[in-house]
C-alpha positions as CSV (number, residue, x, y, z in Angstrom):
1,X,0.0,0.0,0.0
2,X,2.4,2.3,1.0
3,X,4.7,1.8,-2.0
4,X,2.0,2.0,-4.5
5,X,0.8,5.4,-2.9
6,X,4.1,6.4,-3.3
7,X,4.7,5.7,-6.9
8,X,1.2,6.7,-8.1
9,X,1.3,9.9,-6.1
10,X,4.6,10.6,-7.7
11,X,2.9,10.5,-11.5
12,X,-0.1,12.1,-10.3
13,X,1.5,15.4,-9.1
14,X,3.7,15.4,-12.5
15,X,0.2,15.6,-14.1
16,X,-1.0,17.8,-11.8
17,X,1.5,20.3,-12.3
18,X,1.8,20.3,-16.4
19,X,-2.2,20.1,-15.8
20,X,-2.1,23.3,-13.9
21,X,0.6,25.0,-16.4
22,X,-2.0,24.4,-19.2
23,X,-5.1,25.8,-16.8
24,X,-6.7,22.9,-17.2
25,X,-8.5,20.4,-14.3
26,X,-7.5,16.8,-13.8
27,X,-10.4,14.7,-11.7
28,X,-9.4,11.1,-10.3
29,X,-11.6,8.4,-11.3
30,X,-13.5,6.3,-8.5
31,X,-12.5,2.4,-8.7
32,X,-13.5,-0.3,-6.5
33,X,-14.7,0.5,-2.6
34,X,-11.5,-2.1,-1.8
35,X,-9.4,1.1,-2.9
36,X,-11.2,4.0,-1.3
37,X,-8.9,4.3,1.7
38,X,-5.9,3.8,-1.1
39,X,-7.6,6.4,-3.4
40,X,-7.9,9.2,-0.6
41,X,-4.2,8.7,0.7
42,X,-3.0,9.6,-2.9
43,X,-5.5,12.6,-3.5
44,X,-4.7,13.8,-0.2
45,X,-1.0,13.5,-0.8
46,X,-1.2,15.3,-4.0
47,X,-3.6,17.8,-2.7
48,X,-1.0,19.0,0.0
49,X,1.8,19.5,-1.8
50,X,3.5,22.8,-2.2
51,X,3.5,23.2,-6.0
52,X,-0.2,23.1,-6.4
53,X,-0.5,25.5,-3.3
54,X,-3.7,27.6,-3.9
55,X,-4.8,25.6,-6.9
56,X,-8.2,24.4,-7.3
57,X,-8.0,22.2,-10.2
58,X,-7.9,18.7,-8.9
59,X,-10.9,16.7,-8.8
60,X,-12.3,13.5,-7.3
61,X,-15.1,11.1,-8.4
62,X,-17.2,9.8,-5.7
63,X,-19.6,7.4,-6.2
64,X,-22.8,7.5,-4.1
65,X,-23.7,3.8,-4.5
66,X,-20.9,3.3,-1.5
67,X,-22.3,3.4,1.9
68,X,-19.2,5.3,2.5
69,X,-20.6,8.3,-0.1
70,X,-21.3,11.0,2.4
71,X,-18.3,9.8,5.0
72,X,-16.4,10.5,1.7
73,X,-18.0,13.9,1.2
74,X,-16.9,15.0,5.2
75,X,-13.6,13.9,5.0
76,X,-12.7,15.5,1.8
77,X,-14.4,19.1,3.3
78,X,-12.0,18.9,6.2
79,X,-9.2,18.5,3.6
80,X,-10.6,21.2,1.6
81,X,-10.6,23.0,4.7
82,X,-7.0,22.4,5.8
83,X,-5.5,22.7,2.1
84,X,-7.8,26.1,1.4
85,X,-8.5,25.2,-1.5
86,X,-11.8,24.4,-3.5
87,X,-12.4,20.9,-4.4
88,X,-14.3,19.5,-7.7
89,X,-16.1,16.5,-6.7
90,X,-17.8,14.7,-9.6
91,X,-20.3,12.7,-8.1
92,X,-21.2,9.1,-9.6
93,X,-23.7,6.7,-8.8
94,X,-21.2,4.1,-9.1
95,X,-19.8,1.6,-12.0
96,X,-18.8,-1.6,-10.3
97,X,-22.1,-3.0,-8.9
98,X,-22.0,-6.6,-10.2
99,X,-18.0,-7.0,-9.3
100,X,-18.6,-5.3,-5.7
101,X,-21.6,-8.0,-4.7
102,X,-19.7,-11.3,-6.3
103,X,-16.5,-9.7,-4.5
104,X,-18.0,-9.3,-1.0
105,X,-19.8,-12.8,-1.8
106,X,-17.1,-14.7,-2.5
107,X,-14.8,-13.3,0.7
108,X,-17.7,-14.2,2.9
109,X,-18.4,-10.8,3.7
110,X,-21.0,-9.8,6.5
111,X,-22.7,-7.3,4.3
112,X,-21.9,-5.2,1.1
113,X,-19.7,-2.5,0.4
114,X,-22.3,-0.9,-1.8
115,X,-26.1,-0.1,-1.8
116,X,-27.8,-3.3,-2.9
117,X,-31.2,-1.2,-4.1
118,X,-31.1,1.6,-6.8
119,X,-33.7,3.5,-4.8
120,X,-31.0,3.6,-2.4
121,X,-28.2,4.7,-4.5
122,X,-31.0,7.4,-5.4
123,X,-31.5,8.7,-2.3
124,X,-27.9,8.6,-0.9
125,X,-27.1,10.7,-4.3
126,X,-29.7,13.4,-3.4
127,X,-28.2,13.0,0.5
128,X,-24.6,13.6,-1.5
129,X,-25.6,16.5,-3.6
130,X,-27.5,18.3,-1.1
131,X,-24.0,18.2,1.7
132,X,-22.0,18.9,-1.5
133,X,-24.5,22.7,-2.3
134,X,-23.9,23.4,1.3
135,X,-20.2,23.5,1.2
136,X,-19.7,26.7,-1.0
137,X,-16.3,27.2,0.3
138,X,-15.2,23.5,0.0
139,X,-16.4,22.2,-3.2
140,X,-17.0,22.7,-7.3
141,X,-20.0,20.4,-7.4
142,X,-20.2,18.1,-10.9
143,X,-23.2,15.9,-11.0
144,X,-23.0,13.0,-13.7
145,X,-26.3,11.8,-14.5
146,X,-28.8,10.8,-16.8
147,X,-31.8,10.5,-14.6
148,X,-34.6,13.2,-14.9
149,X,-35.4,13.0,-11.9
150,X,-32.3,13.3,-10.1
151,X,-31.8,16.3,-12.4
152,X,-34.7,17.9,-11.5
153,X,-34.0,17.3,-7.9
154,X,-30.8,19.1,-8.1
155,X,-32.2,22.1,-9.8
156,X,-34.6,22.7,-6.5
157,X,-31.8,22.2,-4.0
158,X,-29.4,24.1,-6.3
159,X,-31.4,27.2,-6.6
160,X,-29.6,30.6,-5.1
161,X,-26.4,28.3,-4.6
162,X,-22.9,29.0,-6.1
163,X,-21.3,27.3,-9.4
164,X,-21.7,23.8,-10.6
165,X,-22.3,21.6,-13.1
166,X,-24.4,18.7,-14.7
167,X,-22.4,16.1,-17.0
168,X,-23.6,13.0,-18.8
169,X,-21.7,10.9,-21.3
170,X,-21.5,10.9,-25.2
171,X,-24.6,9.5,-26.3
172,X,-26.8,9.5,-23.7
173,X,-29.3,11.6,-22.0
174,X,-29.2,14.0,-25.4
175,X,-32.7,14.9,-25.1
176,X,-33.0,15.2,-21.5
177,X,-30.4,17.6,-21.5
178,X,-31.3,19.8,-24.6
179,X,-34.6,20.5,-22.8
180,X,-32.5,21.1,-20.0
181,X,-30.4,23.9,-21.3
182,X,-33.4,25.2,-23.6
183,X,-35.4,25.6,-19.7
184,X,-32.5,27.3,-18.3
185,X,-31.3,29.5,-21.5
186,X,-28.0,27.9,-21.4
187,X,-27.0,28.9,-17.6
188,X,-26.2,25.8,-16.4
189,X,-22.6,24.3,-18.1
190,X,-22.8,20.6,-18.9
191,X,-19.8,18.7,-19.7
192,X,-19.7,15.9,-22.1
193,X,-17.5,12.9,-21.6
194,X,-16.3,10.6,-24.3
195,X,-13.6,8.1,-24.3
196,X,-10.5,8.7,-26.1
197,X,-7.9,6.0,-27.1
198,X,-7.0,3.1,-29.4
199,X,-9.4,0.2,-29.7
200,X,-7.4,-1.7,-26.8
201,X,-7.8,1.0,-24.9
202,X,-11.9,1.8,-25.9
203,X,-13.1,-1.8,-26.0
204,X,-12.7,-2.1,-21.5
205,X,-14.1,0.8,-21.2
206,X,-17.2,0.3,-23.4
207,X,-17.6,-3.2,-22.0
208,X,-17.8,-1.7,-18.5
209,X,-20.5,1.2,-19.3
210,X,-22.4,-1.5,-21.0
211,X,-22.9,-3.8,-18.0
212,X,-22.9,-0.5,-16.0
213,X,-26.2,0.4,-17.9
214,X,-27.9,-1.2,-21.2
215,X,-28.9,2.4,-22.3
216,X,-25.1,2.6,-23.0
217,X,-25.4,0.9,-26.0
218,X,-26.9,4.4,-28.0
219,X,-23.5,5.0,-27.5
220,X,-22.0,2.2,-29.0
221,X,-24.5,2.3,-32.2
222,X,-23.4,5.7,-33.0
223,X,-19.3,4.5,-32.5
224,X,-20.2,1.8,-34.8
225,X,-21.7,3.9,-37.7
């Protein structure tokens, strides 16, 4: 553990730092609950050092499926806190639901790392977003989603609140968010994600998002054509 934090904390801040040169943001992908505590050390790490003093672009994804979500959310204000810096937290509802159940089953766990119903994940999302709109200090709120609902639900807490931002992926949720930004005359920002790479690289990643959620396949029709 220690020697992994190390080494990745080492490549991260040489990112970081050609990242910040170029004023642009780097945000750290969420992996497996099993790395949370791993995750955390290296962000925090990276976060601290003095080259990046004052700096406010880097990011964490945090995936509200974990029952460790809003835990997350505290611990990172204290850091935000104590670094005095502003934090972008993209919050998830999580990627990794089938591998976190068979992982916890076959280890014998007591219970799961992860919620184990979507209305759940729903609500701890909501419980997330809401803490995340009432640190205006701490955090650059980025809410991935393609569910109306959930959008809509952020709009009401979000109202007379500082900066953020909705993102989906390439693909999906088109309609729901051109409706979205026709309601709002644009005032919202809403960042698009699509993968970039070779087709080693792609075909991992686009086997994931499709067990992640069927509806990803729009996005693999229009790769195809």
């Amino acid at each position: 553990h220690k020697q992994a934090v190390q080494q990745i904390s080492s490549q991260l801040l040489y990112l970081a730092k050609k990242a910040r040169a170029a004023n642009i943001s780097v945000t750290i992908d969420a992996e497996e609950s099993e790395r949370l505590e791993m995750s955390l050390d290296i962000f925090s790490k990276v976060l601290s050092e003095p080259e990046l003093k004052g700096w406010s672009g880097l990011g964490l994804a945090v995936q509200a499926y974990q029952k460790r979500a809003l835990s997350t959310l505290h611990y990172l204000a204290e850091l935000s806190r104590a670094e005095q810096c502003i934090i972008p937290i993209r919050l998830v509802k999580g990627a990794y639901w089938d591998s976190e159940i068979k992982r916890a089953q076959v280890n014998g766990l007591d219970n799961y790392p992860v919620f184990t119903h979507k209305s759940a994940t729903d609500l701890s999302y909501l419980a997330c977003a809401q803490f995340m709109l009432s640190k205006t200090g701490a955090f650059y709120p980025q809410f991935a989603t393609h569910n109306a609902h959930t959008v809509a639900a952020i709009l009401t807490m979000a109202k007379a609140k500082p900066a953020y931002e909705l993102q989906r992926l390439h693909g999906m949720g088109e309609q729901l968010y051109r409706q979205l930004q026709t309601d709002t005359q644009g005032e919202i920002p809403c960042r698009i994600y699509a993968p970039v790479g070779n087709y080693q690289e792609l075909l991992p990643y686009l086997v994931r998002r499709l067990l992640e959620n069927g509806a990803n396949t729009s996005f693999i029709n229009q790769l195809m054509l």
